[in-house]
C-alpha positions as CSV (number, residue, x, y, z in Angstrom):
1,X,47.5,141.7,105.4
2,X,45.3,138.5,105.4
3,X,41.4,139.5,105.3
4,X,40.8,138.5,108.4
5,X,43.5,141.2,110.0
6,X,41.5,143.6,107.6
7,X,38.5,143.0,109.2
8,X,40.1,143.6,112.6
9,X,40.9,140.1,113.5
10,X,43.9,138.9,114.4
11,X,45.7,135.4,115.0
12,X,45.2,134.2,118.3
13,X,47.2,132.1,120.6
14,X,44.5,129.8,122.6
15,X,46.7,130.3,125.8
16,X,46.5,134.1,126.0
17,X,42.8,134.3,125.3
18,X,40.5,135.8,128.3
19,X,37.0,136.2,129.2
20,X,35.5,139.2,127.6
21,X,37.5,138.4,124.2
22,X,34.8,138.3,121.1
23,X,36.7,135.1,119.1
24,X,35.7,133.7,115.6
25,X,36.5,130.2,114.7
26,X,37.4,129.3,111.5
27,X,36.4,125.4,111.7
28,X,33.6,124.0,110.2
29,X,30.9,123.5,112.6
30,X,31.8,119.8,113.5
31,X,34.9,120.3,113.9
32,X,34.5,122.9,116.6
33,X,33.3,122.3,120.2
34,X,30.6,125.4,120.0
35,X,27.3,125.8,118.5
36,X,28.4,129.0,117.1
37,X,31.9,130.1,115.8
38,X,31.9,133.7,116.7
39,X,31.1,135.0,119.6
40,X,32.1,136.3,123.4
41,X,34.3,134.5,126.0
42,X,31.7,135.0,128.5
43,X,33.2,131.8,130.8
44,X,36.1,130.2,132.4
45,X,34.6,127.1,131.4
46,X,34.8,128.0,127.7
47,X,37.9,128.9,128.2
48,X,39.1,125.9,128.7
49,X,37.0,123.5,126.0
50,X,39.0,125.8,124.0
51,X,42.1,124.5,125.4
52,X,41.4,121.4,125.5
53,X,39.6,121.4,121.8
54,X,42.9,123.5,120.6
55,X,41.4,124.5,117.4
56,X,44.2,125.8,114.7
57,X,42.0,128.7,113.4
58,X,41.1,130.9,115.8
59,X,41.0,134.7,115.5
60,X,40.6,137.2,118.3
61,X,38.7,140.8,117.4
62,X,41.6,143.4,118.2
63,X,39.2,146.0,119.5
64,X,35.5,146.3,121.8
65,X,33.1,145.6,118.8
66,X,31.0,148.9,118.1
67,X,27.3,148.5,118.0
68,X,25.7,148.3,114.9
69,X,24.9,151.2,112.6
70,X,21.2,151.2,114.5
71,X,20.1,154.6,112.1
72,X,20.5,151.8,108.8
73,X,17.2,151.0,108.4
74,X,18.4,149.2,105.0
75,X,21.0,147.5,106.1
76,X,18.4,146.0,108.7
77,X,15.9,145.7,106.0
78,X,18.9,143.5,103.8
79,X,19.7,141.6,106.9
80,X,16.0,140.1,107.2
81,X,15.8,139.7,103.5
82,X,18.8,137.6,104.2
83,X,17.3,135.5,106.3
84,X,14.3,135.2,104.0
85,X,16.6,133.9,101.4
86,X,18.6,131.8,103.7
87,X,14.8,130.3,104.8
88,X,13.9,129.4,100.8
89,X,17.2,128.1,100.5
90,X,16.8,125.5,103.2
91,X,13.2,124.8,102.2
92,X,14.1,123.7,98.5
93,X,17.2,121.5,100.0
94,X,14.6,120.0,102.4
95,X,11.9,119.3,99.8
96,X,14.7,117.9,97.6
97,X,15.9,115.6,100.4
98,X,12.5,114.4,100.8
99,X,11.7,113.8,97.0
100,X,14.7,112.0,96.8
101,X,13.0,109.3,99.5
102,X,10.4,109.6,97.9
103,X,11.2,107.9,94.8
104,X,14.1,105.6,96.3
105,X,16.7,107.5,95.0
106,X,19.8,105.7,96.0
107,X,21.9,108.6,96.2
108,X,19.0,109.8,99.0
109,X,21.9,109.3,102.3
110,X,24.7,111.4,100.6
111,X,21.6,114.4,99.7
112,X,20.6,114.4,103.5
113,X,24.4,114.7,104.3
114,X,24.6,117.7,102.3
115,X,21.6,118.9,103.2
116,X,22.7,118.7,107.1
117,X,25.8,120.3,106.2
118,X,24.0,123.1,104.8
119,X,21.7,123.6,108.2
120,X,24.9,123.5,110.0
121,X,26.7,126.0,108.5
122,X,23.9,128.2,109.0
123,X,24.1,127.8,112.7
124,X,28.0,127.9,112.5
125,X,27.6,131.6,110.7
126,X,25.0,132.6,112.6
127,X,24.4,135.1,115.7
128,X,20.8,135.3,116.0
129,X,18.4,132.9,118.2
130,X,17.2,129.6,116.8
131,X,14.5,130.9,114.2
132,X,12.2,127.8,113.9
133,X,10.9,127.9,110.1
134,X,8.0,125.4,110.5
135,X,6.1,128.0,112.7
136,X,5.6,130.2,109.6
137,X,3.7,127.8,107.9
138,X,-0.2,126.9,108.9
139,X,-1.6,123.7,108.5
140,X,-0.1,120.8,106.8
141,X,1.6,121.2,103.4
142,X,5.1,119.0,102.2
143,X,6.4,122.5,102.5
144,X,5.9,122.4,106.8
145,X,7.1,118.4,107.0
146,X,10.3,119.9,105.3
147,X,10.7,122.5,107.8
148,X,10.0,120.2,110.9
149,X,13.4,118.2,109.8
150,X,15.2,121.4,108.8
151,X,13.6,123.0,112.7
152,X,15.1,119.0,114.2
153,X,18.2,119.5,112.9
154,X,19.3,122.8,114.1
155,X,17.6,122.1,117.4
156,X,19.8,118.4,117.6
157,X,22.3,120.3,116.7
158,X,22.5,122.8,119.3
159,X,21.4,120.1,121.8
160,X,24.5,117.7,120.9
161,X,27.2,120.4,121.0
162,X,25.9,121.5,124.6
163,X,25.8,117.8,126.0
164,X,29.3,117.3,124.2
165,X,28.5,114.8,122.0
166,X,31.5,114.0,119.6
167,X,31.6,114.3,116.2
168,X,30.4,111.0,114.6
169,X,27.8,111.2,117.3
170,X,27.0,114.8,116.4
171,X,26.4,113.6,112.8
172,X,24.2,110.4,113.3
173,X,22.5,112.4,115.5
174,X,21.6,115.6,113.1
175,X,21.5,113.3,110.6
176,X,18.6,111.4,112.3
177,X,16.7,114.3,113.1
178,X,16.9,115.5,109.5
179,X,15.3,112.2,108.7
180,X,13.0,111.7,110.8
181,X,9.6,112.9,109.4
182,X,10.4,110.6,106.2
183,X,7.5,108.6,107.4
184,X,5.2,111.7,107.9
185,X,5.3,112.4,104.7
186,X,3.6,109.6,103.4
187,X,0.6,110.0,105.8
188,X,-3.0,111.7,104.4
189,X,-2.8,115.2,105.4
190,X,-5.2,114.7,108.1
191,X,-3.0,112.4,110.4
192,X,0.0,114.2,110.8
193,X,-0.7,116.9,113.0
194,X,-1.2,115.9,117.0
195,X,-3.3,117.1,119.4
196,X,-1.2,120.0,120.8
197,X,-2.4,118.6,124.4
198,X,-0.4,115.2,123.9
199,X,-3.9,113.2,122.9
200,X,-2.1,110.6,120.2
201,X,-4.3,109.6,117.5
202,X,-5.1,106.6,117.9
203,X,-4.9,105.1,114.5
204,X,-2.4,102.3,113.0
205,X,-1.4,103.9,110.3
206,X,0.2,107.1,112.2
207,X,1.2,105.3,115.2
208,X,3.8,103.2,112.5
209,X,5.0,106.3,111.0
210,X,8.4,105.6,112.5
211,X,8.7,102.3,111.7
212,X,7.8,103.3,108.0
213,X,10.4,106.2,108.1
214,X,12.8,103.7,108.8
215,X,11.6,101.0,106.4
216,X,12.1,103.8,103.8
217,X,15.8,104.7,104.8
218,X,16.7,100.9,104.5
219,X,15.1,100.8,100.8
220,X,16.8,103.7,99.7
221,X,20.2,102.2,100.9
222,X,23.2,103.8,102.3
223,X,22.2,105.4,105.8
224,X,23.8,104.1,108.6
225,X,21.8,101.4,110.7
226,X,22.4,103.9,113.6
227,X,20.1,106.4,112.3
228,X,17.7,103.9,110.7
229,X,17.6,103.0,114.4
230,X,16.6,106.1,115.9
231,X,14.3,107.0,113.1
232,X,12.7,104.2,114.1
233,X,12.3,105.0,117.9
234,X,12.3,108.3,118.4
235,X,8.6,108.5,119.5
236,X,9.3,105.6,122.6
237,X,9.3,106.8,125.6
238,X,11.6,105.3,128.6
239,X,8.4,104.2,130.4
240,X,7.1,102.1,127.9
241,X,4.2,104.7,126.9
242,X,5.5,105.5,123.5
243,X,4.8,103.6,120.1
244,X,5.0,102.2,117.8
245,X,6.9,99.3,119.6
246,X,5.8,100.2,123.3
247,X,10.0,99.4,124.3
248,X,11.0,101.1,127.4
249,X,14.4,101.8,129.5
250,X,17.7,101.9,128.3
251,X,16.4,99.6,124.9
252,X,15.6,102.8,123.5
253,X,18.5,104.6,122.1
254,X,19.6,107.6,123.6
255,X,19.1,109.9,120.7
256,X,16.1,108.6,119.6
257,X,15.0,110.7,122.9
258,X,16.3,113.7,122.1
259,X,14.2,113.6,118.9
260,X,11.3,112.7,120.5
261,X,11.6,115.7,123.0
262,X,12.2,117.7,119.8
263,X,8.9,116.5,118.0
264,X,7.2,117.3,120.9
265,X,7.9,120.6,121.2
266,X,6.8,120.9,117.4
267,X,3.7,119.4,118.5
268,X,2.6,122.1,121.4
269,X,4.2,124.9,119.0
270,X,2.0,124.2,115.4
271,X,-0.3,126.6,114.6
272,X,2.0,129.9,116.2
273,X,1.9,128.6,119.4
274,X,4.2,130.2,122.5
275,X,7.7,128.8,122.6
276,X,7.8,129.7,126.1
277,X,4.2,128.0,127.2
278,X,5.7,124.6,124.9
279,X,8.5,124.8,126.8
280,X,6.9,125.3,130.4
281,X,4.7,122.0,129.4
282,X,7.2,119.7,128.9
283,X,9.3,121.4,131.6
284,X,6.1,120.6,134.0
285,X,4.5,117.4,132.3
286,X,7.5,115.6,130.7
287,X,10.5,116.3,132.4
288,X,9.9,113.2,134.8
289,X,9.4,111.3,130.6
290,X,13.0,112.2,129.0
291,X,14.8,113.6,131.5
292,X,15.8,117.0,133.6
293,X,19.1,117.3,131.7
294,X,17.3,117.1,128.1
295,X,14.7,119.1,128.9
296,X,17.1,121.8,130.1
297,X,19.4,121.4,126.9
298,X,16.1,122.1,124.8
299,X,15.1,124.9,126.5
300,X,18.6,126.7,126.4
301,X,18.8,125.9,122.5
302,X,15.6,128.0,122.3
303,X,16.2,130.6,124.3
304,X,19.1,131.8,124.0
305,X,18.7,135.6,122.9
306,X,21.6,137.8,121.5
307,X,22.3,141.5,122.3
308,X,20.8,143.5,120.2
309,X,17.5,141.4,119.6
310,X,14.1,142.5,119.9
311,X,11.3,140.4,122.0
312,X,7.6,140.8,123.0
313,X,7.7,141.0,126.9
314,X,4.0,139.1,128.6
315,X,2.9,142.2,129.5
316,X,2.9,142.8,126.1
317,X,5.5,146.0,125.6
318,X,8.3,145.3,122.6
319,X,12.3,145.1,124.4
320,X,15.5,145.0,123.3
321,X,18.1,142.7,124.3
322,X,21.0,145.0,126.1
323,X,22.8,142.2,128.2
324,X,23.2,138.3,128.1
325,X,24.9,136.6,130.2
326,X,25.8,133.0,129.9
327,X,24.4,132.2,133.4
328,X,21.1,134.1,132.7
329,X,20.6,133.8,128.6
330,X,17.3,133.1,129.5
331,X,15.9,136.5,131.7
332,X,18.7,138.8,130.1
333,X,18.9,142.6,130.7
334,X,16.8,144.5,128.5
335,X,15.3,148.1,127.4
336,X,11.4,148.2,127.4
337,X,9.3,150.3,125.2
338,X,5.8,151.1,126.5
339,X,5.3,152.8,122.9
340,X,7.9,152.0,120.2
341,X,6.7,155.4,118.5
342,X,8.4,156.8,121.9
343,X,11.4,155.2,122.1
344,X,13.0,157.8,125.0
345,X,9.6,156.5,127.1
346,X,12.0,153.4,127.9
347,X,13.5,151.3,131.0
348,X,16.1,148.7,131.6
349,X,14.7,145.9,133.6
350,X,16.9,142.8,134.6
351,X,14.4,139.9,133.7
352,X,16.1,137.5,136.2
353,X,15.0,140.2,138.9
354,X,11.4,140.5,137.7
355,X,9.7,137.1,137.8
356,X,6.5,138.3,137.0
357,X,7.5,138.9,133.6
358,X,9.3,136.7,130.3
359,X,9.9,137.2,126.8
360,X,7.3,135.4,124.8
361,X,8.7,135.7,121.4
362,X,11.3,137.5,119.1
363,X,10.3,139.9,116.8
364,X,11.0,140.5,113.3
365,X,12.1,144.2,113.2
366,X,10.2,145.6,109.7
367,X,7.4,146.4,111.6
368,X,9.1,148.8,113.8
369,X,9.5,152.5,112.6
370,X,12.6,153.9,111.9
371,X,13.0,156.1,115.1
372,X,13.9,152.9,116.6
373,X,16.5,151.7,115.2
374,X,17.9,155.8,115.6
375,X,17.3,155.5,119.5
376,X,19.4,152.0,119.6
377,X,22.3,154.0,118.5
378,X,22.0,156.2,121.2
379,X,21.3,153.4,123.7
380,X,24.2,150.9,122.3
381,X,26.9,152.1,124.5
382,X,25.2,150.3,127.5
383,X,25.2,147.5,125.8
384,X,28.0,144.4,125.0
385,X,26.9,143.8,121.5
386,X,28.0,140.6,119.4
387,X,30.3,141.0,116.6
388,X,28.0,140.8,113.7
389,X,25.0,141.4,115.6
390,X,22.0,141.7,113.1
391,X,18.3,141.3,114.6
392,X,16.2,139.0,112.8
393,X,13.6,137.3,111.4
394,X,11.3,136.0,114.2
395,X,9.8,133.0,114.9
396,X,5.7,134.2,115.4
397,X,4.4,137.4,113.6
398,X,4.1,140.4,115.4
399,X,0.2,139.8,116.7
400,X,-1.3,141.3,119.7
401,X,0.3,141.2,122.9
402,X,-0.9,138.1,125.2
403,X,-2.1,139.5,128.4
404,X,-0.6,136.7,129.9
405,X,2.7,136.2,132.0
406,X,4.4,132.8,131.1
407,X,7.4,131.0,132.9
408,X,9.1,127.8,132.6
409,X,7.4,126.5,135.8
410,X,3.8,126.8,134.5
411,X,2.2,126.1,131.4
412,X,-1.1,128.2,131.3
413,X,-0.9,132.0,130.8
414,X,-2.8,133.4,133.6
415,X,-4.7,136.6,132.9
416,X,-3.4,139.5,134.4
């Protein structure tokens, strides 16, 4: 038997797929029509991209996944070293791809088109949420720049594949965002952080950063004016407010926006900053700037939370992910802990019932104790885990719990 068969996959015939099926899609991830390739039917809708994207590789899991081995502490302990090593690994390809900018390497295009591919194939493989890398980092370094592109192109990424963006347009586009802090990095160190509260700096040299990330790409040679383009615009704005040409309307092209929506949602989350509250700003103050539809793509990119994963609720008790629906990915069904050294003192709250309360962040699961992972075996059945499900590696420490209760319609925590 073929490996895949081993595994309990079997060939699958596009036309006889149903919702409920957990399918795996051998296709690398730009020549698929999803932003991951395994993972559950959960639509008719996706049901019939699949049809219509007739991929020749697909591969249907024979059997109802079981849920993950939750008493293996070290197999949870490998899986976020894992993702340690898959974070260093991206760093020194994004430092590389920046060096080679840095000192005109004419070879600089076809290392940013690897390095993309690399960043893609980690979202291809992956069945985790979006872990944004930059967040880990405080204060400016070379090493943060590099992980704001490698952050812009997963986020494009996801962005383009849900507004169905084909694939040369999916590549100038991640290609774009991947270079399109190559004029940050030749600012001093104190210009290149904004004022989380959307104040600009008002000084010449970082309001032409784009213009010089651009100048660069047409020295080193070999990018395609398409992305020079959008390097060079993505911080306009479609009323005219942006820099560091002030053009407005439909001059600015339309994936330049998408990367300025991205950069600023870097902005409001530097420093360890709430997802959720960066978000609920631009869902409140910019929406009206780039658009409802963008703003909505952004948002699902981020949160989007797996089965199996474990979140910080705002009334500050640690939950895991038990059901996800693709209509409500972002208030999913969860278990909530009001002591994870108690894991039987728990109760399943549907999020999309309880408006008083979101997830704030994801959490990476070394800190919990072992009994946890022990009561998630007992709990699993409930649950519809992915295939491959392996909490990890979160986006913001686990600090103290905000007293705060965040949604996407408000952008201040109030205290409760």
């Amino acid at each position: 038997m073929k490996g895949s068969q081993q595994e309990g996959w079997a060939p699958a015939e596009i036309a006889q797929l149903r919702v409920g099926q957990y399918i795996r899609i051998d296709h690398r991830w730009f020549d698929h029509p999803f932003v991951r390739r395994m993972f559950q039917i959960s639509t008719e809708k996706e049901l019939e991209i699949l049809r219509q994207a007739a991929p020749s590789r697909v591969f249907v899991l024979q059997e109802q996944p079981a849920a993950p081995d939750a008493t293996d502490l070290r197999g949870e302990r490998e899986g976020l070293s894992a993702a340690q090593a898959r974070m260093r690994e991206a760093l020194t390809r994004a430092q590389q791809a920046y060096a080679a900018l840095g000192y005109g390497d004419p070879n600089a295009a076809t290392i940013f088109d690897e390095f993309v591919d690399f960043m893609v194939a980690l979202l291809n493989n992956s069945t985790s949420p979006l872990a944004l890398l930059a967040n880990s980092l405080p204060g400016v370094s070379s090493q943060r720049i590099a992980l704001l592109g490698s952050d812009a192109v997963s986020l494009a990424a996801v962005i383009g594949k849900r507004m169905g963006l084909p694939k040369q347009s999916l590549r100038e586009l991640t290609l774009a965002a991947a270079a399109h802090v190559a004029g940050l990095t030749r600012l001093p160190a104190s210009l290149v952080d904004e004022d989380a509260d959307g104040v600009l700096p008002r000084n010449s040299m970082f309001l032409g950063y784009p213009l010089l990330g651009a100048k660069i790409l047409e020295q080193c040679g070999g990018f395609p004016a398409s992305v020079v383009r959008i390097v060079r615009e993505h911080r306009e704005r479609p009323d005219g407010s942006g820099f560091p040409q002030a053009i407005a309307g439909k001059s600015i092209h339309p994936f330049a926006l998408i990367l300025g929506a991205i950069r600023e949602f870097q902005i409001r989350c530097s420093g360890g900053r709430s997802q959720v509250a960066s978000l609920a700003y631009l869902n409140k103050n910019l929406r009206q700037v780039y658009g409802a539809e963008l703003i909505g793509h952004l948002t699902l990119s981020v949160l989007i939370y797996p089965v199996g994963t474990h979140v910080q609720l705002s009334d500050g008790r640690m939950a895991r992910v038990l059901r996800s629906e693709e209509a409500q990915r972002v208030s999913p069904v969860v278990e909530a802990f009001r002591d994870v050294n108690n894991p039987r003192d728990s109760e399943t709250i549907d999020l999309a019932q309880r408006r008083e309360l979101a997830i704030v962040r994801v959490l990476d699961t070394s800190w919990l104790p072992p009994k946890m992972f022990a009561h998630g075996k007992r709990s699993a059945p409930e649950a519809k885990p992915q295939a491959g499900q392996n909490p990890q590696a979160a986006q913001d420490p686990p600090a103290s719990a905000p007293k705060a209760v965040i949604s996407l319609d408000d952008d201040t925590g109030c205290a409760a």
